[in-house]
N, C-alpha and C positions, 0 to 999 in steps of 0.2 A: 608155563601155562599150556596146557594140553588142546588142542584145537580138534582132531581128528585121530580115530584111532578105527580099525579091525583088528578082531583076536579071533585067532586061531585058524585062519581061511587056509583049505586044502588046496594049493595050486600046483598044476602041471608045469612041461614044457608047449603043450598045445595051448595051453588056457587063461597063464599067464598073463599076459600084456591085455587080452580082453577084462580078465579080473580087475584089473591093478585100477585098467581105464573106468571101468563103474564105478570101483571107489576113488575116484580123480585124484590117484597121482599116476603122474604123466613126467618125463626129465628131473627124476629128483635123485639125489642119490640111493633112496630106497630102490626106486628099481636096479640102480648098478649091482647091489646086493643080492639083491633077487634073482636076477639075471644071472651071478656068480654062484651062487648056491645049487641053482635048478642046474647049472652046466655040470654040477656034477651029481647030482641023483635026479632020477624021472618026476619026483612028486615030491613036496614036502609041505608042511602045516606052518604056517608062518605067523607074525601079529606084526601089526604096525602101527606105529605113534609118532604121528607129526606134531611138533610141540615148535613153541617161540621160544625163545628164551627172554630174560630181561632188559636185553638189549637190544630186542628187536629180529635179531641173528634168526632166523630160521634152523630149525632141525626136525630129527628123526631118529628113531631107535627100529629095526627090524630085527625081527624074534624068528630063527627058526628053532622051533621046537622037538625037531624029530633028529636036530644035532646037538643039542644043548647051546648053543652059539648065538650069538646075535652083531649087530653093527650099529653104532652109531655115528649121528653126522651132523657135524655142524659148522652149515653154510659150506664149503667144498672139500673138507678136510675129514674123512672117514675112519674110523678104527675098530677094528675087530676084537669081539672077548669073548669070554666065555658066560653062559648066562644062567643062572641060577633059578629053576620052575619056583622053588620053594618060597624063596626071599622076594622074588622077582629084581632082580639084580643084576647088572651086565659089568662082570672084571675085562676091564680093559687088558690086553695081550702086550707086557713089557712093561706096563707103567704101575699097574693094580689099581686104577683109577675106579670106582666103581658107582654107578648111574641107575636109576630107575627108570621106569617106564614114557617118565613126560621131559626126562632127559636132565634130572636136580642130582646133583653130588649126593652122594652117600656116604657120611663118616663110620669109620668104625665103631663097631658096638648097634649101628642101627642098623632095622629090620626091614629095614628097605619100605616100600610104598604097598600098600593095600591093593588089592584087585578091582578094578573099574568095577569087574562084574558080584563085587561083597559090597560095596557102596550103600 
């Protein structure tokens, strides 16, 4: 279940942590991501999805778009993949696990989840 998301926000190294705080996340593993990414380029366009899961578990999926990459996290445990604009689809790195947007398994053959913003 999808709780809270931004698509597409251009963030700095100056501007960061102000951004992140208006859209209230504050100590979540998105920002470790966040924080890891911007340390190595000045600027990047990012999206974020804080989702629950069924179990209650808390997570998050962060999108940088201007690396093709993304991370997901659920409750303290993080994994890095590659992310797919087209399908909107994050391959997990090592395992081929692959994840949509509000953070639900993706089997093969599907086309992954819809865009919030074709809704």
């Amino acid at each position: 279940m999808l709780l809270k998301y931004w698509e597409k926000h251009r963030l700095s190294q100056t501007n960061w942590q102000q951004e992140l705080a208006s859209m209230g996340i504050s100590k979540s593993p998105a920002m470790e991501v966040i924080a890891q990414v911007l340390g190595e380029m000045a600027e990047v366009v990012v999206s974020v999805y804080m989702f629950t899961r069924f179990s209650g578990e808390p997570g998050s999926l962060v999108v940088c778009h201007d690396r093709g990459r993304g991370a997901i996290s659920f409750g303290a445990k993080t994994q890095w993949g590659q992310w797919d604009e087209a399908y909107e689809i994050l391959t997990v790195d090592g395992t081929g696990e692959k994840f949509n947007f509000d953070g639900k398994p993706v089997g093969d053959g599907d086309e992954g989840a819809c865009s919030l913003g074709n809704i």
